[in-house]
C-alpha positions as CSV (number, residue, x, y, z in Angstrom):
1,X,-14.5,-33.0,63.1
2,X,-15.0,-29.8,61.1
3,X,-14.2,-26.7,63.2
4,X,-16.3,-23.6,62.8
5,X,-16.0,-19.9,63.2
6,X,-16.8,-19.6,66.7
7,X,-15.3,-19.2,70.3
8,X,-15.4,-20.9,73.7
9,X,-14.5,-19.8,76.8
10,X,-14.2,-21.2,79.9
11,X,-14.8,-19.0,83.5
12,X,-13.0,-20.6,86.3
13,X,-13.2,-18.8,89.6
14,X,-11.7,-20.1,92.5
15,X,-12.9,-18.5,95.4
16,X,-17.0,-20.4,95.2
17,X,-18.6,-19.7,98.3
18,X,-19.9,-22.7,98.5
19,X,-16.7,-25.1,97.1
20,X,-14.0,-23.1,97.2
21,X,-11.2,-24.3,94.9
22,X,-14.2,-25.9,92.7
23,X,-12.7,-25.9,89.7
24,X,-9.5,-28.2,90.8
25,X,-11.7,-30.8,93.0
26,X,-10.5,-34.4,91.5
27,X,-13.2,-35.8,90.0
28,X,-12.0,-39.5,88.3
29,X,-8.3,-38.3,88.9
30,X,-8.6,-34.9,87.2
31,X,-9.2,-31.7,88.3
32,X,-12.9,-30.6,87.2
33,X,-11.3,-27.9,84.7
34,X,-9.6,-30.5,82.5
35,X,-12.9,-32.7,81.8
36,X,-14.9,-29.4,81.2
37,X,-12.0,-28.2,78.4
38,X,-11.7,-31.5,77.0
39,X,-15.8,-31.9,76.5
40,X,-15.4,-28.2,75.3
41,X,-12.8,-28.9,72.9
42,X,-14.7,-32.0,71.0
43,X,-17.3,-29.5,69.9
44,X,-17.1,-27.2,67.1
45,X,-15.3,-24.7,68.2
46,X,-12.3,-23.2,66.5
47,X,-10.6,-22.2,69.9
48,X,-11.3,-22.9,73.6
49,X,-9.8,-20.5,76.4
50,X,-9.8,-21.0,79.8
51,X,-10.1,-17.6,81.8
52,X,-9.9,-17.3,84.9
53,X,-8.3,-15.0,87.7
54,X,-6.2,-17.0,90.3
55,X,-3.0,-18.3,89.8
56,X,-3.5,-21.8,91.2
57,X,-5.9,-22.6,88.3
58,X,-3.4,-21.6,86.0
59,X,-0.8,-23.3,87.5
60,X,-3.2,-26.5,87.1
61,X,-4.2,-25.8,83.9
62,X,-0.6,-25.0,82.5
63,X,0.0,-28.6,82.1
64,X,-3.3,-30.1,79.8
65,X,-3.3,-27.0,77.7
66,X,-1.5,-23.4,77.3
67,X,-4.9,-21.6,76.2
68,X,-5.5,-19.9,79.0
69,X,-5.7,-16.0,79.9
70,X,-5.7,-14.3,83.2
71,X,-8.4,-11.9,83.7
72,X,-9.3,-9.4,86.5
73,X,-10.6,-10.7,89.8
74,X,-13.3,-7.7,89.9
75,X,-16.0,-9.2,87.5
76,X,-19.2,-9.7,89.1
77,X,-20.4,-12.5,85.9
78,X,-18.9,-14.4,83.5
79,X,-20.4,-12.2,81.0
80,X,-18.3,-9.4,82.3
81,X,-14.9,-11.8,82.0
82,X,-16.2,-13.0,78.5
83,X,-16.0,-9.7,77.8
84,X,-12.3,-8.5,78.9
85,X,-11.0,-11.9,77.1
86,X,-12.9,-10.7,74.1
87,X,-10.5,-7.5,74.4
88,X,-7.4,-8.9,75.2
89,X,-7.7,-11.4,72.4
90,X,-8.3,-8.6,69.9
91,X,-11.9,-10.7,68.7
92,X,-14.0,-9.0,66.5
93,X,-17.3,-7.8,67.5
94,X,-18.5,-10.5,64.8
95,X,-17.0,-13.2,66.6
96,X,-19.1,-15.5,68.4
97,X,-18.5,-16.8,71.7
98,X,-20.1,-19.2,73.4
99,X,-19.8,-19.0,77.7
100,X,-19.5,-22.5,78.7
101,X,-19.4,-23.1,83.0
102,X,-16.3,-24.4,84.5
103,X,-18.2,-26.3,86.8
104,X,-19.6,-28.7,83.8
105,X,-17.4,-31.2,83.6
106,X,-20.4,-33.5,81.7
107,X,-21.3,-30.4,79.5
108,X,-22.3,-31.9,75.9
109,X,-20.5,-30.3,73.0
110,X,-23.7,-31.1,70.9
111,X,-25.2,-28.5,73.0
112,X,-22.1,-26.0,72.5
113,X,-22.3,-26.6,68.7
114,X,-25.9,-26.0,68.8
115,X,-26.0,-22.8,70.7
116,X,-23.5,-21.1,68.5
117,X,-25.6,-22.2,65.5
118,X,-28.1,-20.5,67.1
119,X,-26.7,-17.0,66.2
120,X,-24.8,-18.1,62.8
121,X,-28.2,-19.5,61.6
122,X,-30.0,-15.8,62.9
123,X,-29.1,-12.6,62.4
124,X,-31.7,-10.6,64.5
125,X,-30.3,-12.3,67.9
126,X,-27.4,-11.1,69.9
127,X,-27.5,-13.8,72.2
128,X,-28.9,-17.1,72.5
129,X,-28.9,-20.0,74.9
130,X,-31.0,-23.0,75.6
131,X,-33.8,-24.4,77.3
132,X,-35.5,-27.9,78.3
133,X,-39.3,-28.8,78.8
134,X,-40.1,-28.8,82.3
135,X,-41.9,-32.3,83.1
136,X,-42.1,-32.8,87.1
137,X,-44.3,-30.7,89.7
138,X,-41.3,-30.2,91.4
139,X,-39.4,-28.3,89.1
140,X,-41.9,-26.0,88.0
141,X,-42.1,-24.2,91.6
142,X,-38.6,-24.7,92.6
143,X,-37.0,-21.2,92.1
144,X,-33.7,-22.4,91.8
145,X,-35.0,-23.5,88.9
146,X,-35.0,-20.8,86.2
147,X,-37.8,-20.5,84.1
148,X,-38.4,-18.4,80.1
149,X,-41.2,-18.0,77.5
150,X,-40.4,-17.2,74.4
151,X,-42.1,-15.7,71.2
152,X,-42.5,-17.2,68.1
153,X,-39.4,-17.3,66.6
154,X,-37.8,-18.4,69.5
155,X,-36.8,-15.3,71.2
156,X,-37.1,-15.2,75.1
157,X,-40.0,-12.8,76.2
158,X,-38.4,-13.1,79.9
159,X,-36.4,-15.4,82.5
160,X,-37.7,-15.9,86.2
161,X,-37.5,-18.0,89.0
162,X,-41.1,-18.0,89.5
163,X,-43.5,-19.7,87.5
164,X,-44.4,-18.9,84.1
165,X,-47.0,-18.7,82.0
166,X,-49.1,-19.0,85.2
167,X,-52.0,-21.6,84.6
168,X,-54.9,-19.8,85.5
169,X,-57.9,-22.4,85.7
170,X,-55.5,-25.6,86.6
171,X,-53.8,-23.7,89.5
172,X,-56.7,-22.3,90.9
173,X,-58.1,-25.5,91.4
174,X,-54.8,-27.0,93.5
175,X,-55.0,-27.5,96.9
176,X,-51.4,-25.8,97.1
177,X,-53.3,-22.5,96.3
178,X,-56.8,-22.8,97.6
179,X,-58.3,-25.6,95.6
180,X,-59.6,-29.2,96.0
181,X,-57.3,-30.9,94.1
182,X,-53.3,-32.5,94.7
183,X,-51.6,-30.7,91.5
184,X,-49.8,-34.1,91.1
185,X,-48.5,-33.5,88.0
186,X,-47.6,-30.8,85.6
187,X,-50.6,-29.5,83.7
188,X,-51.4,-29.9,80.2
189,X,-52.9,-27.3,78.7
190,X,-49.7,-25.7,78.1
191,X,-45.7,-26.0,78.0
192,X,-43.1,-25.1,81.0
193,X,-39.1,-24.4,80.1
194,X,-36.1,-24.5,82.1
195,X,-33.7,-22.3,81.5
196,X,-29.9,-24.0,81.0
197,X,-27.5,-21.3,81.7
198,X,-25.5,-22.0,78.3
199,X,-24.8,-18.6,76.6
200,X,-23.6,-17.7,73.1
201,X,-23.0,-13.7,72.3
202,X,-21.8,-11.9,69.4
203,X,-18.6,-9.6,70.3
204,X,-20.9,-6.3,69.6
205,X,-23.1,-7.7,72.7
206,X,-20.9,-8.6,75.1
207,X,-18.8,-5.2,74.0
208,X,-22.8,-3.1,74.7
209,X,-23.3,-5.2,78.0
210,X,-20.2,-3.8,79.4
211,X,-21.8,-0.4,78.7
212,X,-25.3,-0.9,81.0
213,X,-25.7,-0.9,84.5
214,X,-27.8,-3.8,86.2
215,X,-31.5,-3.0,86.1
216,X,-34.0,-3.6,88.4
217,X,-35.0,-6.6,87.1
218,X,-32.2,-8.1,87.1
219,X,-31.5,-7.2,90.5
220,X,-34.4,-8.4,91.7
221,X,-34.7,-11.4,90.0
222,X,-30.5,-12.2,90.2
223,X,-30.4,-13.3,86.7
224,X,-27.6,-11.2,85.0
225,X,-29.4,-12.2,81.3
226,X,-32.2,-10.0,81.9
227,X,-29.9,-6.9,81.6
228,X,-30.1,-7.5,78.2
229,X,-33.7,-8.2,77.4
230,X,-34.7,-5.0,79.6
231,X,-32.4,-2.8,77.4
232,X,-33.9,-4.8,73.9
233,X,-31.1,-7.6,72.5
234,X,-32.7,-10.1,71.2
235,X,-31.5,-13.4,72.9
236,X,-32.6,-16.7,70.9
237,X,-33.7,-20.0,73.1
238,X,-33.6,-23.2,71.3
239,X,-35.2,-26.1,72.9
240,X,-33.1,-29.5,74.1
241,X,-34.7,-32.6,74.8
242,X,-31.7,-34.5,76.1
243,X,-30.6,-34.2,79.8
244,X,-27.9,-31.7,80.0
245,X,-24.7,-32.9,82.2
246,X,-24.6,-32.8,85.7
247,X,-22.9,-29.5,87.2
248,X,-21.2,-28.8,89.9
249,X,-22.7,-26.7,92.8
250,X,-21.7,-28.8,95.8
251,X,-19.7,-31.4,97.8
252,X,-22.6,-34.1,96.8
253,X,-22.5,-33.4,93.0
254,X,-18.8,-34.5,92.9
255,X,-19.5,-38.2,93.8
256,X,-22.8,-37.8,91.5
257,X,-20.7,-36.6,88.6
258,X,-18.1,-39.6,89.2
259,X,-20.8,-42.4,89.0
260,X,-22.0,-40.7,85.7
261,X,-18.6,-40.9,84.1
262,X,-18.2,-44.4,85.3
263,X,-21.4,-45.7,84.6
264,X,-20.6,-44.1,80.5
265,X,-17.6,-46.1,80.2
């Protein structure tokens, strides 16, 4: 596979509050880590660090690879850890590096390749990431499910957890909000996304972010992204019709992402 001129790293925090230790939980006899880095390392990308600040990941991931960093244990994101391994790497602000979860062990590195292309096809962007049509009821008003619109060319108007664009006419008449009818099914006079919390940056951006201080938006809405859209860099959303992976938020999603990896063999 050809590599290309781009960077992936990979935050791994140990102290989850709600798995601790997440990314060392076995899952098919390896620690969670190792399948995200080896997913991470069939994409594109010309190098694939692991940062992360507790010694018992490194100790873990010591023996599958020896690119790894330790970073501080104060960042409140993974943006802000991107960041410091952007420093301590001496990266340029041209590089391009692409946030991928520890906690994806089925990430796709189609969807790493194609998030990174995202900036090297577009200059105007400083960040991009990627989004999925929304197709169930369900979704739409679930809030932990994060919702953006985007312009024209692609380029995210806003995130939220509520839901947007808000269908006047079809809502109004859902019994859910006052109107005869069981919204059964997502409307079709226009087109919901899903956010999928993917990021590529350009070194400049991640170099500005560490330079603002959250916003109100942000704050309200906890989504770290919109820190950039309220002080205007241009992220880019392309759209992805495949299912990505299955993450890793709890206990249950361990045995979920097991059956997946044996049900692919």
């Amino acid at each position: 596979m050809n590599k290309t001129n781009f960077k992936v790293v990979i935050p791994a925090r140990y102290a989850s509050s709600r798995l601790p230790g997440k990314p060392l939980r076995l899952i098919a006899g390896k620690p969670m880590i190792q399948h995200t880095y080896e997913r991470a390392i069939q994409s594109q990308a010309s190098e694939v660090c692991i940062a992360t600040d507790d010694q018992r990941i490194i100790d873990v991931v010591s023996q599958f690879t020896d690119n790894f960093i330790m970073t501080s244990a104060e960042h409140s994101s993974g943006t802000e850890r991107l960041a410091e391994v952007l420093a301590l790497k001496n990266w340029s602000e041209e590089s391009i590096v692409v946030n991928v979860q520890g906690d994806e062990p089925l990430v796709l590195p189609a969807h790493i390749n194609l998030v990174a292309q995202a900036l090297t096809n577009n200059e105007l962007p400083s960040m991009a990431t990627l989004a999925t049509p929304i197709t169930a009821v369900e979704e739409l008003f679930n809030t932990n499910s994060v919702k953006v619109v985007m312009d024209y060319r692609g380029h995210a108007l806003y995130f939220s957890r509520a839901v947007m664009p808000w269908a006047r006419d079809a809502f109004a008449e859902a019994s859910v909000f006052g109107g005869g009818k069981a919204l059964s099914q997502v409307p079709e006079n226009s087109s919901w996304f899903r956010h999928i919390g993917m990021y590529a940056y350009r070194g400049s951006a991640l170099k500005h972010y560490m330079t603002l201080a959250p916003c109100m938006l942000e704050k309200t809405e906890s989504l770290e992204q919109l820190r950039l859209l309220y002080n205007g860099i241009a992220i880019h959303v392309s759209i992805i019709t495949d299912e990505p992976g299955h993450g890793v938020d709890i206990e249950e999603d361990i045995a979920k992402v097991e059956a997946l990896l044996r049900s692919s063999v």
